[in-house]
C-alpha positions, -999 to 999 in steps of 0.1 A, spaced: 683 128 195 700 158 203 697 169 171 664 161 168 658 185 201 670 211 188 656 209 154 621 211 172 629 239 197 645 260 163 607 248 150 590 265 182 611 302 178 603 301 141 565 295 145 562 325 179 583 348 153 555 336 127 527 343 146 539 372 158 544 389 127 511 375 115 494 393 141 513 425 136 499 422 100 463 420 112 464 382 92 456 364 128 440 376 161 461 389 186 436 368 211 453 337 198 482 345 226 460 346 255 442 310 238 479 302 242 480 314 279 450 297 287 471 264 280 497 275 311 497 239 328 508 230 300 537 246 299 543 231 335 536 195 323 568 204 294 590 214 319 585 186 340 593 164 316 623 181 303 637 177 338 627 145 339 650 138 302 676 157 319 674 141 353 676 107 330 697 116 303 675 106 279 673 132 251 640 114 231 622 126 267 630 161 261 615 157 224 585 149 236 587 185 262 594 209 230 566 187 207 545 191 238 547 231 236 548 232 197 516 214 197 501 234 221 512 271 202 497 252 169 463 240 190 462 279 204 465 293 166 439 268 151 413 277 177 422 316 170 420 310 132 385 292 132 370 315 164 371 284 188 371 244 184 334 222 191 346 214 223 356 251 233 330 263 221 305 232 242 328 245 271 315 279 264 280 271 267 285 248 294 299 271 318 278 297 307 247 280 316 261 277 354 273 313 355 245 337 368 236 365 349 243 397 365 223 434 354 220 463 370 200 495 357 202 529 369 171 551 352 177 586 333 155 601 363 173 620 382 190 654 371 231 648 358 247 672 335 277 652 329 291 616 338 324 602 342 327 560 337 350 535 340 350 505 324 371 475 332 376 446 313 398 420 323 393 389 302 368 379 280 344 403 256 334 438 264 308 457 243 303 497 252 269 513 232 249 542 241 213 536 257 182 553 273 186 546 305 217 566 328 237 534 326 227 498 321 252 467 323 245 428 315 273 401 321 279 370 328 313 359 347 324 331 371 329 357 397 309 387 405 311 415 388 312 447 403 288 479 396 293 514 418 269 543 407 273 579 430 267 611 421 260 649 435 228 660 415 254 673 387 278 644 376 275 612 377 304 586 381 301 550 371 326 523 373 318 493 361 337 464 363 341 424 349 352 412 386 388 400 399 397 363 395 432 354 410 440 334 377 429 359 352 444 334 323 424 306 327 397 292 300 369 303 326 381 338 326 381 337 285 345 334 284 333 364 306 310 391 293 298 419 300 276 449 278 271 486 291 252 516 278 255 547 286 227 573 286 231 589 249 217 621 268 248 632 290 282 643 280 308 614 294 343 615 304 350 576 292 381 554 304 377 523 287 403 497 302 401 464 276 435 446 295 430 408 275 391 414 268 377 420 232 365 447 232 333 462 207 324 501 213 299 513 196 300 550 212 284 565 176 252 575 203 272 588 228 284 620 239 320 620 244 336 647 265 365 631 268 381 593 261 411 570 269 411 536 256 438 509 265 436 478 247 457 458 259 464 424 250 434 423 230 415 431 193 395 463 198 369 484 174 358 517 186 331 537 166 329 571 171 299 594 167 295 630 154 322 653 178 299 679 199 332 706 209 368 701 209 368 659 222 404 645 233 407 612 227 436 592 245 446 555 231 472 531 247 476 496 225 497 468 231 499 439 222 466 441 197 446 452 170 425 481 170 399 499 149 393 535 155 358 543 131 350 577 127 319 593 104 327 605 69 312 639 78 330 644 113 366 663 114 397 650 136 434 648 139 453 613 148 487 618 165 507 582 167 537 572 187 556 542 185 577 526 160 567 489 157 535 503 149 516 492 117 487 515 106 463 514 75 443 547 67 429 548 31 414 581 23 428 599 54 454 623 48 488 612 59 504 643 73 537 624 78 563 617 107 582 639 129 605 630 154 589 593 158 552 604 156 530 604 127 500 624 121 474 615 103 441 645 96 403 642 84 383 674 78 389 709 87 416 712 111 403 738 131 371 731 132 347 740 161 335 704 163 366 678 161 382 647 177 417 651 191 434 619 195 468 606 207 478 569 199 505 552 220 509 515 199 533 490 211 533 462 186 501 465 179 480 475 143 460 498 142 433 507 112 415 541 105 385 539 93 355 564 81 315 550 75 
């Protein structure tokens, strides 16, 4: 039985190293670890029986603890690979239909030259587009969201927000969602903070002053519109995959940092890498109207992309 044990636990590191490098090669979702997360009592149910096989000295019972986790790691990748079982996916629409629906809109009435918003994600799905209205938001969560809105006649600051919960890894928190749209009218300063949500942002309609974007433990596609001025463009990526879309038309400079790193940019120019950061350039480099942008991965892929 011994053997046996450790066959299965040499099993379990070869299918995390698996999935891991699956995941780094944008061939599985990097959401399948926080499916896997969601699953954290039963990581407490495996040790308590390995202590109980210790307590006992019965190997065969701590077989059963390391098939218990193996199972659970090959439940969490099937559900990533096939976007969710039946019975998730009935949970899904079961808790939904409890949750209230939360919106709140502020009307384009008032005067604002300029906003600055922050976005908070937390867990679940997160979809940023641009909008008539000043700012609009829609979501559904099993705790409240929050939504603050102040300004001085000239800029106006949003911060948006999924809500806290104290176990942010549960199944509940997976299914939380939340839209916002931001007036296409007014110039933004955007913080986008994914942590473990999915995020989707369509920001082709709106007018980016500036933008920082941390992913997280998450899979993130951001769509850029045209550039109005010189736009900075901050990214922080973790554990995830991320899209950055850009038009074919538009000009802008990519600066990457981090070695475990994997990036795909067909018919971008690949300036190279110097001294651990690669460049990557689309368009006139000194152009009036650009995007400048600064990626710090972890083990994360990242895709450039033009439409």
């Amino acid at each position: 039985m011994m053997r046996a044990r450790r066959v299965i636990e040499g099993l379990t590191v070869v299918a995390v190293g698996g999935v891991l490098l699956a995941t780094t090669l944008d061939a599985l979702s990097w959401r399948v670890w926080l499916s896997f997360f969601a699953l954290w009592p039963l990581l407490i149910v495996a040790v308590g029986i390995d202590l109980v096989g210790k307590g006992l000295r019965r190997e065969w019972i701590r077989v059963l603890a390391s098939l218990l986790v193996l199972g659970g790691f090959a439940y969490a990748v099937a559900a990533s690979v096939t976007g969710g079982t039946a019975v998730l996916q009935a949970r899904r629409d079961t808790m939904s239909a409890r949750w209230e629906t939360t919106e709140f809109d502020e009307p384009a009435q008032r005067p604002v030259r300029r906003g600055a918003a922050t976005i908070r994600g937390g867990v679940g799905t997160v979809s940023v587009s641009g909008g008539d209205a000043l700012v609009r938001t829609r979501g559904a969560a099993p705790f409240t969201p929050r939504f603050e809105d102040e300004g001085d006649g000239v800029v106006a600051r949003v911060d948006v927000s999924l809500g806290s919960h104290p176990w942010p890894w549960t199944s509940r928190a997976a299914f939380t969602e939340l839209d916002v749209e931001l007036s296409s009218r007014v110039p933004w300063d955007l913080t986008i903070k994914a942590g473990a949500a999915e995020l989707v942002a369509d920001l082709s309609d709106v007018r980016l002053s500036r933008a920082r974007i941390e992913s997280g433990v998450s899979d993130s596609q951001v769509t850029f519109g045209s550039p109005d001025g010189v736009v900075p463009v901050e990214v922080e990526a973790g554990l995830s995959s991320t899209v950055l879309r850009f038009p074919r038309d538009s000009a802008f400079r990519i600066s990457v940092q981090g070695a475990l790193a994997s990036v795909e940019a067909e018919g971008i120019d690949d300036l190279g890498s110097v001294a651990g950061t690669r460049t990557f350039s689309h368009g006139a480099g000194d152009a009036p109207d650009r995007y400048e942008v600064t990626v710090q991965a972890g083990v994360s892929t990242l895709r450039i992309e033009l439409y």
